[in-house]
C-alpha positions in Angstrom: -17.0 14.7 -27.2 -19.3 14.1 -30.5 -16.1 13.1 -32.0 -15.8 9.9 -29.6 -19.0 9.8 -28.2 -22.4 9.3 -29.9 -24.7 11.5 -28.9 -27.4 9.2 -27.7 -25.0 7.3 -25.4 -22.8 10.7 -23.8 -24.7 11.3 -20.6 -24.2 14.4 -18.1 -24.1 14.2 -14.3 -22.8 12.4 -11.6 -23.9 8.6 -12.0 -21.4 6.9 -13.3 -18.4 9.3 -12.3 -18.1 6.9 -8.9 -17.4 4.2 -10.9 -15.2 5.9 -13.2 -13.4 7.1 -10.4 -13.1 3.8 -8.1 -11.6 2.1 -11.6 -8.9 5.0 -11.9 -8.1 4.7 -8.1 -7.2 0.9 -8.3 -5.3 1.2 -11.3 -3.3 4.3 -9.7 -3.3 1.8 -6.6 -1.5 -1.2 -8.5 0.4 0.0 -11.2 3.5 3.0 -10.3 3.6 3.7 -13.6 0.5 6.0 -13.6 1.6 7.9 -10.3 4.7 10.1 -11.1 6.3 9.9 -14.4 9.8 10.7 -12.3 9.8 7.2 -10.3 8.4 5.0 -12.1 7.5 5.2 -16.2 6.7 3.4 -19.3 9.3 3.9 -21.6 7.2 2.7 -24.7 3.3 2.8 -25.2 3.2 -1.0 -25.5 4.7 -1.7 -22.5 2.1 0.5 -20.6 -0.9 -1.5 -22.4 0.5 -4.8 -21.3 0.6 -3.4 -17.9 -2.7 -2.3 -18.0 -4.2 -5.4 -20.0 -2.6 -8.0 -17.2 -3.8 -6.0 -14.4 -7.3 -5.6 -16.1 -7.5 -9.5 -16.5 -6.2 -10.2 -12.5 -8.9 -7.5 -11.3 -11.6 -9.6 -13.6 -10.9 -13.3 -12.5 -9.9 -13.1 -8.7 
C-alpha cells in the first residue's frame, strides 16, 4: 500500500472497516452492475463511473 497510501495516513485495525463496508453494501444495494457481471454489466469504464458518480450525488443530498 506505500505506493497509494502515505504512510502516516495507512492505519491497521478494525475502525473504519464498518464504514468501509456499510458504503460498499449500499452501492452493491443500488447499482446491479457491481453484483454479477453475467446479468447486469458495464460495457465501458465510463459508463460505470457515471453510475457511480450519480448515485454518490443522490446518497449525498437526500
Amino acid at each position: 500500500y506505500e505506493n497509494f497510501i502515505p504512510h502516516t495516513k495507512h492505519y491497521v485495525g478494525k475502525t473504519f472497516t464498518t464504514q468501509i463496508e456499510s458504503l460498499n453494501c449500499r452501492l452493491r444495494h443500488y447499482l446491479a452492475r457491481l453484483h454479477r457481471k453475467t446479468l447486469c454489466y458495464s460495457k465501458s469504464k465510463t459508463m460505470l463511473e457515471v453510475s457511480l458518480k450519480l448515485l454518490i450525488h443522490k446518497l449525498n443530498n437526500p
